[in-house]
C-alpha positions as CSV (number, residue, x, y, z in Angstrom):
1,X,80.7,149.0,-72.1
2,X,81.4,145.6,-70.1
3,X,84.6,144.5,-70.1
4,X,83.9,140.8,-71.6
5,X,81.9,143.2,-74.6
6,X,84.7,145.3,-75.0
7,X,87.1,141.7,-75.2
8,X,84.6,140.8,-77.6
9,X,84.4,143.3,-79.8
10,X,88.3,143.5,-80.2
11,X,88.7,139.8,-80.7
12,X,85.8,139.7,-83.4
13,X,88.1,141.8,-85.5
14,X,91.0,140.3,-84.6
15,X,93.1,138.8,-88.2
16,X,94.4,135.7,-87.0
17,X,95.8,134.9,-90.0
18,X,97.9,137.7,-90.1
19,X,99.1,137.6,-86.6
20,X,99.9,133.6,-87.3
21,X,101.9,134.8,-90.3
22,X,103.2,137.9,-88.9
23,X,104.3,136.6,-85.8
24,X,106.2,133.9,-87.3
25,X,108.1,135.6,-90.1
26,X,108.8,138.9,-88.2
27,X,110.4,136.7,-85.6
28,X,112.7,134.7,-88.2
29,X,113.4,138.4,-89.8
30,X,114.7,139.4,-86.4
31,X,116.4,135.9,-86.0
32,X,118.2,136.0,-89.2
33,X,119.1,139.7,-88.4
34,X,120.7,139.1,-85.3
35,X,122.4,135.7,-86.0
36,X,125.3,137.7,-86.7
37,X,125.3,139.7,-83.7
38,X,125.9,136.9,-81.5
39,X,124.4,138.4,-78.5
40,X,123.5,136.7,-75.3
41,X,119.7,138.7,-75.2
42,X,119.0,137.3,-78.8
43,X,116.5,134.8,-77.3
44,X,114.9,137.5,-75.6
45,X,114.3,139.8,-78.1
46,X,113.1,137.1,-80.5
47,X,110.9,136.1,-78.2
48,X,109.5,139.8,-76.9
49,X,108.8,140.1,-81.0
50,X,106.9,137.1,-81.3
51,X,104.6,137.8,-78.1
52,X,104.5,141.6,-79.6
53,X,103.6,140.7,-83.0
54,X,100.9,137.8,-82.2
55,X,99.2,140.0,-79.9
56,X,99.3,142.8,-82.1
57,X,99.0,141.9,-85.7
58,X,96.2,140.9,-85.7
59,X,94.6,144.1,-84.4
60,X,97.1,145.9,-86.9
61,X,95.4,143.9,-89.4
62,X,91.9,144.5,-88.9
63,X,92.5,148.1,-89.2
64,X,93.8,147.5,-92.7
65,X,91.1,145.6,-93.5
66,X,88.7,148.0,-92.5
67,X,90.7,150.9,-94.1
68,X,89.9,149.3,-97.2
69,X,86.5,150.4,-96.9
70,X,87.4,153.6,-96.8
71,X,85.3,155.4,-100.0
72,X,89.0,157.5,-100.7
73,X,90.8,154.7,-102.1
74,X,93.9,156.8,-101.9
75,X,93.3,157.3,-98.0
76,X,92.8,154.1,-97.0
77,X,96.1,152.4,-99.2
78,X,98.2,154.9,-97.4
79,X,96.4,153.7,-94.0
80,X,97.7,150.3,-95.0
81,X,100.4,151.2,-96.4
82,X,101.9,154.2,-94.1
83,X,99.6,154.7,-90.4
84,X,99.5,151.3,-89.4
85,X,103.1,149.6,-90.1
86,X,104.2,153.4,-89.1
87,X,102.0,152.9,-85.8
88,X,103.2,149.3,-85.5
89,X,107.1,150.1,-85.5
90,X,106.7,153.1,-83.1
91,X,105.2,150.6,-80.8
92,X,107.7,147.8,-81.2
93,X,110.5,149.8,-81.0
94,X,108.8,151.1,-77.5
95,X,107.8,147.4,-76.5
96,X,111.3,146.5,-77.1
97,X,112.7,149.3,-74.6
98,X,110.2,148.8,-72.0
99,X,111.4,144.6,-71.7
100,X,114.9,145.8,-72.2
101,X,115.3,143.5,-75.3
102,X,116.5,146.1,-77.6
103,X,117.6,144.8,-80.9
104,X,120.7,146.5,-82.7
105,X,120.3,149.1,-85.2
106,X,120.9,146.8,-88.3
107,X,118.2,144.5,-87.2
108,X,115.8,147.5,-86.9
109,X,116.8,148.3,-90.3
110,X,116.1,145.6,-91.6
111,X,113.0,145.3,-89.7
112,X,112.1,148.7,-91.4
113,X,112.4,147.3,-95.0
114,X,110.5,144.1,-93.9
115,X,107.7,146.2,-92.8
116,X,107.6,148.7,-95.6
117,X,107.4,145.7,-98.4
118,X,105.1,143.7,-96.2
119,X,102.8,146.9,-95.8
120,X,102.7,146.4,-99.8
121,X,102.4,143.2,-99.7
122,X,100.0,143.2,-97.4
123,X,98.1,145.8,-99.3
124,X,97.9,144.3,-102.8
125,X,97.3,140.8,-100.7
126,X,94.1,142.4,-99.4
127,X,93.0,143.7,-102.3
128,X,92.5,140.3,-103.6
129,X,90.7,139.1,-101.2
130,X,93.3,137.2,-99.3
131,X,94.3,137.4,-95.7
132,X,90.8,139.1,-94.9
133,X,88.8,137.7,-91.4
134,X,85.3,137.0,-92.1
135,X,84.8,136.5,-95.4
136,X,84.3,132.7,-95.9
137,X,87.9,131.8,-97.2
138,X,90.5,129.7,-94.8
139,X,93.6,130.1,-94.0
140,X,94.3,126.8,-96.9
141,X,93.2,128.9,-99.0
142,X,94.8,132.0,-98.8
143,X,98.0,130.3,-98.4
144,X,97.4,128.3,-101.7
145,X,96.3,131.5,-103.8
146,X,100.1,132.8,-102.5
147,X,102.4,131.9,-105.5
148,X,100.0,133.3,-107.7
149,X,99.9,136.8,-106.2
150,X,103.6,136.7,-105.3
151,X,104.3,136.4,-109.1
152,X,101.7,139.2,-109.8
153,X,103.0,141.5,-106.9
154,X,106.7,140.9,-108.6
155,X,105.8,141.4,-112.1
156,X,104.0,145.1,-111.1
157,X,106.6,147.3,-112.0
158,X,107.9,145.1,-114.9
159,X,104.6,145.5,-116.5
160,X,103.9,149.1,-115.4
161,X,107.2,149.9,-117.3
162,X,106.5,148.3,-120.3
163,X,102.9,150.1,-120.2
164,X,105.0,153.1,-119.6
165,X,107.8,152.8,-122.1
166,X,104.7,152.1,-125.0
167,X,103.5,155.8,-124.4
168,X,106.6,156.9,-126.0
169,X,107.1,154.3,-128.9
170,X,107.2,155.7,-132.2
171,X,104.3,154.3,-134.4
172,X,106.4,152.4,-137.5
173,X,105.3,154.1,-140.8
C-alpha cells in the first residue's frame, strides 16, 4: 500500500471531535494536577499531552467507534471501555518518558480516574450517537445534546438502584 493511501485511510477514520475534546480537557486535567506541584517542566509536560493526545485521540477513537460494531455487545463495551484507554495510558505514560516530561505520580492518578470515567463516558456518549465521525451530525450538535446525556449518564446508578431496590419491595396487602 502507498504511503499517501495508507495516510488516507488512517485519517478517514480519524475522530476529530474527540481528539479536539480530548486534547483540550486531558491537558487542563494535567494542568490542574500539577498546579500544585509547582514544577519548572510543567509547561512541558502539558504541552507533550496535548501534542500526544490530538494526535492520538482521535485514532483511539475510531477504534471505539468501530468496536461498537462488534456483534458481542459485551466485547466491544469492554474494547471501549478497557483495551483502548488501557492501550492509550500505556502509551502516554511511554510518550511521556521518552520526551522526559514525566508527570508526578498524583497527576498520573488522577489521569487514571479521568480516563477510566471518560472511557464511560465516552462509551454511553457513543451509544447515543454522539461524538461518532461520519454519520451526518456536527460537532454543534453533539456538543448541544451534552447536558442531556450528562444528566442521563449521572442519573444511571440512581435509577438502576431504585429498579433494584423494587425487586425486593414487599407487595402491601
Amino acid at each position: 500500500m502507498r504511503r499517501s493511501t495508507l495516510l488516507a485511510k488512517l485519517f478517514s477514520c480519524w475522530n476529530w471531535k474527540c481528539a479536539l475534546l480530548g486534547a483540550t480537557v486531558r491537558s487542563l486535567v494535567y494542568l490542574a494536577a500539577m498546579v500544585h506541584a509547582r514544577r519548572a517542566d510543567m509547561g512541558a509536560v502539558v504541552l507533550v499531552e496535548m501534542v500526544y493526545v490530538t494526535l492520538t485521540a482521535g485514532v483511539f477513537a475510531a477504534l471505539q467507534q468501530r468496536s461498537l460494531g462488534i456483534r458481542s455487545r459485551f466485547l466491544g463495551d469492554m474494547i471501549v471501555v478497557v483495551g483502548v484507554p488501557g492501550l492509550a495510558q500505556i502509551l502516554d505514560w511511554t510518550a511521556h518518558h521518552v520526551m522526559h516530561a514525566v508527570a508526578p505520580g498524583r497527576a498520573i492518578l488522577i489521569v487514571c480516574l479521568y480516563t477510566v470515567i471518560s472511557a464511560l463516558f465516552h462509551l454511553y456518549f457513543m451509544r447515543n450517537g454522539v461524538f461518532l465521525t461520519g454519520c451526518g451530525r456536527s460537532l454543534a450538535d453533539d456538543v448541544r445534546r451534552i447536558p442531556r446525556l450528562v444528566a442521563g449518564f449521572v442519573s444511571i446508578p440512581f435509577v438502576s438502584l431504585a429498579k433494584w431496590s423494587t425487586r425486593f419491595a414487599v407487595p402491601e396487602a
